[in-house]
C-alpha positions in Angstrom: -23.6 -80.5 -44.6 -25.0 -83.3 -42.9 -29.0 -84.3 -42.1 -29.2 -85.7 -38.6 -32.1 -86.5 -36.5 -31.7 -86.2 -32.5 -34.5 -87.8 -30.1 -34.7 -87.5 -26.4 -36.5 -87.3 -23.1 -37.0 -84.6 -20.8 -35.7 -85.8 -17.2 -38.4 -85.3 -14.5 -36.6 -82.6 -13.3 -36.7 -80.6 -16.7 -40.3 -81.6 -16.7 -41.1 -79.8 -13.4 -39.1 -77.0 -14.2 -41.1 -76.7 -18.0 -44.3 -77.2 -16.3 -43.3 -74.5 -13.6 -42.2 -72.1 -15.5 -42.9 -72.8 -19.3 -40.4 -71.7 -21.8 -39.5 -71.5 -25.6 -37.5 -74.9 -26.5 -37.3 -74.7 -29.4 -35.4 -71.2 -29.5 -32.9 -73.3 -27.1 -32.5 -75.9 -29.1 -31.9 -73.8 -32.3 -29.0 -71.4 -30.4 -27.6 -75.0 -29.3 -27.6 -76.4 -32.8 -26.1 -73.0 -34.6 -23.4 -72.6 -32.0 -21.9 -76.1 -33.0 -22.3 -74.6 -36.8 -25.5 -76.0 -38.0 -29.2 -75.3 -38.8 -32.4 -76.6 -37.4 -34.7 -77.6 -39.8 -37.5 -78.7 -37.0 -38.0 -79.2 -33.5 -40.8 -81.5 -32.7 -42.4 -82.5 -29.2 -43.8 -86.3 -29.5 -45.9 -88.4 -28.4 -44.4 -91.6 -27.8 -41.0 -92.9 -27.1 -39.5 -89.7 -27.3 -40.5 -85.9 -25.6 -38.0 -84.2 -28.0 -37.3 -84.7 -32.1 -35.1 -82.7 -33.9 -33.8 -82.2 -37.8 -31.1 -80.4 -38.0 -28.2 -80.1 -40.5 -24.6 -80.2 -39.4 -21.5 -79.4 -40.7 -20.3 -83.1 -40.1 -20.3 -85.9 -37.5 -18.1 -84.2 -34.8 -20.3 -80.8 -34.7 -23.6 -82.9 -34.2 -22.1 -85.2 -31.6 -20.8 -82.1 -30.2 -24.1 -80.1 -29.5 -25.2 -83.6 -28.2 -22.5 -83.8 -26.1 -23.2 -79.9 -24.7 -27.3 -80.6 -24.4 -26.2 -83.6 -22.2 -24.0 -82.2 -19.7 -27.0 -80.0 -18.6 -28.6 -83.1 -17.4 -32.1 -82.0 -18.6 -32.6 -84.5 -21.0 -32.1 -88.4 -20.8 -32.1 -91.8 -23.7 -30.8 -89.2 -26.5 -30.0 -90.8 -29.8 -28.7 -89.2 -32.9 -29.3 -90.9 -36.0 -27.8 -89.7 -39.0 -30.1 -88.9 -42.2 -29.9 -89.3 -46.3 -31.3 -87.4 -48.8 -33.3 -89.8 -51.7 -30.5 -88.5 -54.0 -27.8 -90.1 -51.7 -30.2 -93.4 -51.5 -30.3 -93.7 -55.3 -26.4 -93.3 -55.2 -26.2 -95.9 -52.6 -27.9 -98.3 -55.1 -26.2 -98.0 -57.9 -22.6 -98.4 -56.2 -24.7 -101.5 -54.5 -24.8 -102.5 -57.9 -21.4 -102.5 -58.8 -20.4 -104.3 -55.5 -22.7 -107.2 -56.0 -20.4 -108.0 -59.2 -17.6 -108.0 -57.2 -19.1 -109.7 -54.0 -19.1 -113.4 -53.7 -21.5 -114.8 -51.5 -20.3 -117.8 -48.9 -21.1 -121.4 -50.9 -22.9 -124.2 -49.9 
């Protein structure tokens, strides 16, 4: 499994309808997220560039771009962006095969 983070806004539409009748997101989001086979970890509302943030772990690339995909045919939600998350772990792995690349990496020469 997969971390991924998803931000978006509410269209002005969703807004009005939210305001109107207010509702449980985050119940939404979490159906959304386990139908494509994952699991939210948080569902945040911001303040700032984005309304919506959302952790969630995915089985892999195609199921988080697919919830994405499904959220953003219901045209309730605009400037979504996924952005895909590493653990510390994976960082420190990242390094140390960073380090075994530099030895085999030559730079361009002056």
């Amino acid at each position: 499994m997969a971390y991924y983070m998803w931000t978006a806004n509410y269209t002005r539409e969703a807004v009005q309808a939210l305001v109107k009748q207010p509702q449980d997101r985050e119940a939404a989001v979490r159906k959304a997220v386990e139908a494509a086979g994952g699991k939210l970890l948080h569902a945040f509302v911001a303040l700032g560039s984005s309304d919506i943030v959302i952790i969630a772990e995915m089985p892999d690339d195609t199921a988080m771009v697919a919830m994405t995909l499904a959220v953003g045919t219901t045209g309730s939600v605009t400037n979504a962006a996924t952005t895909k998350l590493i653990t510390f772990a994976q960082f420190t792995e990242a390094m140390k095969k960073a380090g075994a690349i530099t030895k085999a990496y030559t730079p361009p020469q002056k």
